[in-house]
C-alpha positions in Angstrom: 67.3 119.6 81.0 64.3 118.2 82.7 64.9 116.3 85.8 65.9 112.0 85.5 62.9 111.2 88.3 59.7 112.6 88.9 59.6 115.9 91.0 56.5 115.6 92.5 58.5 112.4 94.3 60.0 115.0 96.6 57.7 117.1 98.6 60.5 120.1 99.6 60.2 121.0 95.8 56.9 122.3 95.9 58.1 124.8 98.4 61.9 125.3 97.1 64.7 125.2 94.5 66.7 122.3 96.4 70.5 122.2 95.5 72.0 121.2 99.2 71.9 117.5 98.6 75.5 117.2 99.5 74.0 118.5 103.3 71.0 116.5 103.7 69.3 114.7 100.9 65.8 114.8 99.9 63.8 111.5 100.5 61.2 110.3 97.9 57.8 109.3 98.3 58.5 105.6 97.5 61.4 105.5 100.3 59.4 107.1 103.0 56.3 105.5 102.1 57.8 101.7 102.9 59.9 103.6 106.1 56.2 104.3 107.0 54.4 101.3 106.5 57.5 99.6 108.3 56.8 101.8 111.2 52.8 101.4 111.4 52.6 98.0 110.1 55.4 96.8 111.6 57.4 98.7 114.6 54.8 99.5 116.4 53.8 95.9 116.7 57.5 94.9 118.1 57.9 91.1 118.1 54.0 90.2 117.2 54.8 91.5 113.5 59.0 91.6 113.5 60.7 88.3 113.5 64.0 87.4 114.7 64.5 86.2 111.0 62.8 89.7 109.4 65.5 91.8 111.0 68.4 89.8 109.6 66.9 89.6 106.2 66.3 93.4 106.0 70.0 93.7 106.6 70.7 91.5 103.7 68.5 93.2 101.8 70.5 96.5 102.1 73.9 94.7 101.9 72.9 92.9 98.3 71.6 96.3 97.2 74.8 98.4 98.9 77.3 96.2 97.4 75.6 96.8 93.3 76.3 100.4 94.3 79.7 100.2 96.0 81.4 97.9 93.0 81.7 95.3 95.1 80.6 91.9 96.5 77.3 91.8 99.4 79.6 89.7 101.6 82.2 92.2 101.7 79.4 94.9 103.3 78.4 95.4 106.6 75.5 97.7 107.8 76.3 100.4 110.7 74.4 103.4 112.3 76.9 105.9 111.0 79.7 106.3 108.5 81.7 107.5 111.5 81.4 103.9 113.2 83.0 102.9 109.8 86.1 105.2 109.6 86.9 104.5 113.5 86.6 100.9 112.9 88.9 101.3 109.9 91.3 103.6 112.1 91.5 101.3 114.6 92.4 98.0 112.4 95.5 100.4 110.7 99.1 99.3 112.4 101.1 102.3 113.7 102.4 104.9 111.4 101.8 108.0 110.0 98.5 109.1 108.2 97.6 111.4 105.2 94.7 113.5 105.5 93.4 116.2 103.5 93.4 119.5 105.7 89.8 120.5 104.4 88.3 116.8 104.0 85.5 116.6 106.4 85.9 116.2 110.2 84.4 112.7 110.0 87.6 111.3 108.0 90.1 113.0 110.0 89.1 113.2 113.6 89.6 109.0 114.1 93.3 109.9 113.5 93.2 113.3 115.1 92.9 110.8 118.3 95.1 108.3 117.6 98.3 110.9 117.2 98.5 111.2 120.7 99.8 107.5 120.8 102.8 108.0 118.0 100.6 108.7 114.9 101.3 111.9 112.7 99.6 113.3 110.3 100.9 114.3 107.1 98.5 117.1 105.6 97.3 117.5 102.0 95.9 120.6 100.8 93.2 121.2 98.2 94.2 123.8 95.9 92.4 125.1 93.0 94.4 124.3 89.6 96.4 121.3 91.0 95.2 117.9 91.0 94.5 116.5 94.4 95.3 112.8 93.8 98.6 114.0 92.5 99.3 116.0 96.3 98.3 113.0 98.6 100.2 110.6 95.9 103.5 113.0 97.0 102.6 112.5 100.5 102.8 109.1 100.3 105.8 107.7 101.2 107.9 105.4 103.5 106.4 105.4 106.8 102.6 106.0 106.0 100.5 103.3 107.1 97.2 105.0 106.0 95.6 107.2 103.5 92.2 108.3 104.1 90.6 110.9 102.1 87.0 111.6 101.0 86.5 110.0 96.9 84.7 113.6 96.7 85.5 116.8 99.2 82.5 118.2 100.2 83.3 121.7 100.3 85.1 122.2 96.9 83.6 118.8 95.0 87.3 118.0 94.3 87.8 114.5 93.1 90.4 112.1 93.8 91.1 109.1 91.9 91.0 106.0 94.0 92.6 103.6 92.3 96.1 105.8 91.4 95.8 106.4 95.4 95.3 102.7 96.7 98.8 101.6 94.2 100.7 104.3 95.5 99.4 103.6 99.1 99.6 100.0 98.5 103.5 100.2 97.2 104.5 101.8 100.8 102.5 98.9 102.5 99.8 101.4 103.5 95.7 100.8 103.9 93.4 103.1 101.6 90.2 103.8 103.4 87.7 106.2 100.8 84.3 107.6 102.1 82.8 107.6 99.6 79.7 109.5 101.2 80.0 112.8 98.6 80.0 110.4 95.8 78.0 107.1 96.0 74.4 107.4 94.8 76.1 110.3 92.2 78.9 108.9 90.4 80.3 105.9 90.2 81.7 103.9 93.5 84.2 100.6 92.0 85.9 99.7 95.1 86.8 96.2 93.8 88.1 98.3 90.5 90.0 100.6 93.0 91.9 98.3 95.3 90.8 100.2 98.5 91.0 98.5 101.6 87.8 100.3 102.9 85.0 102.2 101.9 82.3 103.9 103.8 79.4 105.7 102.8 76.8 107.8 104.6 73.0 107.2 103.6 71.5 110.4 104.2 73.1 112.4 101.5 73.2 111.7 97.9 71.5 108.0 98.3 68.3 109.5 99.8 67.9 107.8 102.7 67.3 108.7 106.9 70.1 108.9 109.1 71.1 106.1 111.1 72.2 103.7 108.5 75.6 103.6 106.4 77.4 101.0 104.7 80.8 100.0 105.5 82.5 97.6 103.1 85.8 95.8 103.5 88.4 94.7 101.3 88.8 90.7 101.1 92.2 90.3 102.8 90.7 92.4 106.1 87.3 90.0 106.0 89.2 87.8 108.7 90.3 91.2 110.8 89.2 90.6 114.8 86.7 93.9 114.9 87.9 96.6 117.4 84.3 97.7 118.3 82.6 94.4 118.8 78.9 93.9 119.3 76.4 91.1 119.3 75.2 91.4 115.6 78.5 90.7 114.6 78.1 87.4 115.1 77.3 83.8 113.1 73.4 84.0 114.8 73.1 86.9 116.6 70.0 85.4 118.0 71.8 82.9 119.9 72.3 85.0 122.6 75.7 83.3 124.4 77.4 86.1 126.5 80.2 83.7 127.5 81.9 83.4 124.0 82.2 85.2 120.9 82.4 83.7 117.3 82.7 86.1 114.2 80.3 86.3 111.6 82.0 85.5 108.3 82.7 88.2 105.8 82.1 91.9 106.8 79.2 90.9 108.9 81.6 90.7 111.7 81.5 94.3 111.6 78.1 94.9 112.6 77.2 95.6 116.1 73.8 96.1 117.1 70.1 97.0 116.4 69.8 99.9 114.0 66.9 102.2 112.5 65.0 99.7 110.4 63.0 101.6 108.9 65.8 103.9 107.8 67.8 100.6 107.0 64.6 99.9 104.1 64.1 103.2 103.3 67.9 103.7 102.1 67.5 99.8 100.5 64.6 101.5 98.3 66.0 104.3 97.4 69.4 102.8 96.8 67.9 100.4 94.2 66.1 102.9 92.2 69.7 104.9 91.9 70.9 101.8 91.1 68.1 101.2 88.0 69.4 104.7 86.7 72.5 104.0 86.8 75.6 106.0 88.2 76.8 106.9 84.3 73.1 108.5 83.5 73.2 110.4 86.6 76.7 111.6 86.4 76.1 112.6 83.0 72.7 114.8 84.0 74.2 116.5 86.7 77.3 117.3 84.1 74.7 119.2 81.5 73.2 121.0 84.3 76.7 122.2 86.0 77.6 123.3 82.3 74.6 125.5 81.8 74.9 126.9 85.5 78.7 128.1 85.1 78.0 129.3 82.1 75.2 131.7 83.4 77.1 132.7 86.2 80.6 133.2 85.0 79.2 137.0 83.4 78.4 138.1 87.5 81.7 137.4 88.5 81.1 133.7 89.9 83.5 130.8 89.3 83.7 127.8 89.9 87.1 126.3 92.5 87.3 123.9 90.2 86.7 124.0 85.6 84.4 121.8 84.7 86.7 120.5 82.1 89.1 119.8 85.0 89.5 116.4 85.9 89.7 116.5 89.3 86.3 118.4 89.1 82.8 116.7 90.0 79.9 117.8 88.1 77.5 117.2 91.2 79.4 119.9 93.5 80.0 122.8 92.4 82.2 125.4 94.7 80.6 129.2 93.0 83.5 131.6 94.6 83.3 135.6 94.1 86.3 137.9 95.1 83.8 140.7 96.4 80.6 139.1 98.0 80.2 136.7 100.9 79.1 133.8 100.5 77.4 133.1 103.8 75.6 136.6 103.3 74.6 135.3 99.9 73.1 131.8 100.9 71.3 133.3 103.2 69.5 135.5 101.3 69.1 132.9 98.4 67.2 131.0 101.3 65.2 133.7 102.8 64.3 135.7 99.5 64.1 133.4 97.2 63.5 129.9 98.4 66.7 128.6 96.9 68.6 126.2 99.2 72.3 125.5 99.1 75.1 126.0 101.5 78.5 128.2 102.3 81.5 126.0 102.3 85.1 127.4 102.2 83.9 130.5 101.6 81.6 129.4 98.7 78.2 129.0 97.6 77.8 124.7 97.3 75.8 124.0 95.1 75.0 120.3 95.2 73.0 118.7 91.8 70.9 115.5 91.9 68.4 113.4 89.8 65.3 115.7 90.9 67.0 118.9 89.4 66.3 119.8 86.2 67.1 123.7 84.2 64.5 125.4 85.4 66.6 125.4 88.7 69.4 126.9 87.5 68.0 129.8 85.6 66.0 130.1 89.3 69.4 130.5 91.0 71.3 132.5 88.7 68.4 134.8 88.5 68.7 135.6 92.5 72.5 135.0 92.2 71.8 138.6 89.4 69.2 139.9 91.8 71.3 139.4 94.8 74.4 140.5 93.3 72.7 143.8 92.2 71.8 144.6 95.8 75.0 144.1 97.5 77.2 145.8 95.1 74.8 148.8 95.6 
């Protein structure tokens, strides 16, 4: 399998075997080079060469491209400095009642209801087990009482998969808000919030959409666009330029949302990179990253390695893959994948992550599995 983008795009592979784009993602050559030229051409010049007018229209630049990859409409998307901003604004807009959470989601997703339990909110807990669908677990936990479900559209440490739209009926049937990040899926599968019927979805852009940090999208679902924002700030506004402290009028749509100046040149950046994913198209890179999981679990099945999840699972995403093995340690085996070998993934849940993207192509995975043999050899000595 030979990579769906060219590798010399992405300095770090000249140096290593990348596979940790589910921790922070490479950043191509076209993406940084217009974050560069923004910053020397542009920044550095503040208001001589940056408009009033050129920082709203690099927003809608991002929102048009965000809501192609999102499934969903550019009005409906707001741009923030964090997917964290997102969730809490999302927490915050849920009535009272209780919450289900996935015990090993990330902290993100749960820690905006973490805070609001000591106020009357419980938490009913999910786990991720290995052989038993996830969506089917939270689906039990939803029931009378639940205002919210929040839950990652991919978990980061086991790249279990939940389906969306079975979750957003059965939360929607108890009266309750569905509210997806979406961050360990969008830019590598497909992200249809309008197909799902979730209420929010949120999506970090320094993962798997190759971008900087300091941007993420937020987007809404239509019968929240009129919702009075809990975190309000001046960008959320009709003309934020305007500059009238003594009243405050709401932007229309998920504008509203917005709050202040943000990393432009991380906000174009993410808007370049997110339109090439968007020319590939989520199918063809879904489908790459499912050949290459194949020929990896294949390989590594024979040294005792298996993956939490069967490929043939449908609850299992092709771009994570959770390697576990019942005698070695996994963070004793990243690291030496790292310092030996070059290799770069991560230990998650007691597991060697290994996250696939566009760049990666086979010659990666017979590099890994060859350490995985080497490694394996030394530590059973």
């Amino acid at each position: 399998m030979d990579a769906l983008v060219p590798r010399l795009d992405f300095a770090a592979l000249a140096q290593s075997v990348y596979l940790n784009q589910a921790a922070l993602g490479l950043i191509p050559a076209q993406s940084l080079e217009v974050m560069l030229e923004h910053l020397t051409q542009t920044a550095q010049h503040g208001n001589v060469r940056l408009s009033d007018e050129e920082e709203l229209r690099i927003l809608d630049e991002l929102r048009a491209a965000g809501a192609i990859l999102l499934g969903t409409e550019p009005g409906a998307v707001a741009v923030l400095g964090g997917a964290s901003a997102g969730l809490a604004t999302a927490a915050a807009l849920v009535p009272a009642g209780d919450v289900v959470l996935v015990a090993t989601d990330f902290p993100s997703v749960t820690h905006p209801w973490l805070a609001g339990s000591a106020s009357g909110r419980s938490v009913r807990w999910v786990e991720d087990r290995a052989g038993v669908s996830l969506t089917e677990s939270v689906v039990d936990a939803i029931r009378s009482g639940v205002a919210a479900v929040c839950v990652s559209a991919v978990m980061y440490g086991t790249g279990s998969r939940v389906d969306c739209a079975v979750l957003a009926d059965s939360a929607h049937e108890v009266g309750a808000r569905l509210i997806v990040d979406a961050t360990q899926l969008a830019g590598a599968g497909e992200v249809a919030m309008a197909d799902w019927g979730a209420d929010f979805v949120v999506t970090s852009g320094y993962k798997w959409l190759c971008g900087h940090g300091g941007v993420a999208l937020f987007a809404v679902g239509d019968d929240l666009l009129d919702s009075i924002p809990p975190h309000p700030g001046w960008m959320g506004t009709p003309n934020p330029f305007a500059f009238d402290a003594t009243r405050r009028e709401q932007a229309p749509g998920a504008r509203r949302f917005e709050q202040s100046t943000i990393a432009y040149a991380s906000a174009l950046g993410l808007t370049e990179s997110i339109t090439r994913l968007n020319g590939l198209g989520s199918g063809t890179i879904e489908a790459h990253a499912r050949l290459l999981a194949a020929e990896l679990v294949e390989a590594v099945q024979p040294l005792g390695w298996h993956p939490f999840r069967s490929l043939d699972d449908p609850a299992a995403s092709p771009h994570i893959i959770a390697l576990q093995h019942a005698d070695l340690d996994a963070t004793a085996v990243r690291a030496a994948l790292r310092r030996d070998y070059g290799i770069v993934t991560s230990a998650r849940l007691n597991a060697i992550r290994v996250s696939l993207h566009v760049y990666n192509d086979s010659g990666d995975i017979e590099s890994l599995v060859g350490a995985l043999t080497m490694i394996g050899n030394s530590l059973c000595e």
